[in-house]
Phi, psi and omega in degrees: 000292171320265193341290172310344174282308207291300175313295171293354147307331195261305185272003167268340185271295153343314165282338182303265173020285209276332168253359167271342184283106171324142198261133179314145183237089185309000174273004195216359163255164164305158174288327190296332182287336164293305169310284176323319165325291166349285156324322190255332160256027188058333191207109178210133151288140176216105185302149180188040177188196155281012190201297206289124191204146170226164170275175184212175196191086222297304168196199200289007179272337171247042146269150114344124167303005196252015186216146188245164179258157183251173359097120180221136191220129163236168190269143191224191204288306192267332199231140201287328227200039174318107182293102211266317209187238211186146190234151198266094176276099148345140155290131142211156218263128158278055186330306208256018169064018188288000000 
């Protein structure tokens, strides 16, 4: 029983830690140092204002099958309009041609 207390103890101190760690904030990064993430973790949130954050996403394989991917550009240190990934979309179906 202790041993199971210690442990879940242990994995609640570890999950806090891990929601306290501040999200990469891409204005104070390169677009390439922004790009690279991307890349090297397939998936990541990324701030990208004082208020504003998206997932970003290397390609369709970290989508959901019900989502399709968009082009997604953020702003960053040296570039207004950094080509980041790709952000993860609902399909949506136009029935009616509006």
């Amino acid at each position: 029983m202790r041993k199971t207390v210690c442990v879940l103890a242990l994995l609640v101190a570890a999950s806090s830690v891990q929601a306290q760690q501040p999200r990469p904030m891409t204005p104070s990064m390169t677009c390439n140092q922004a790009r690279g993430l991307v890349l090297a973790r397939g998936s990541v949130v990324l701030g990208t204002g004082t208020y504003t954050y998206d997932r970003y996403v290397r390609d369709q394989r970290f989508c959901l099958r019900t989502e399709m991917i968009e082009p997604a550009f953020v702003p960053t240190r040296d570039t207004p309009q950094c080509p980041v990934g790709y952000t993860c979309r609902e399909f949506e179906l136009d029935f009616f041609g509006d």
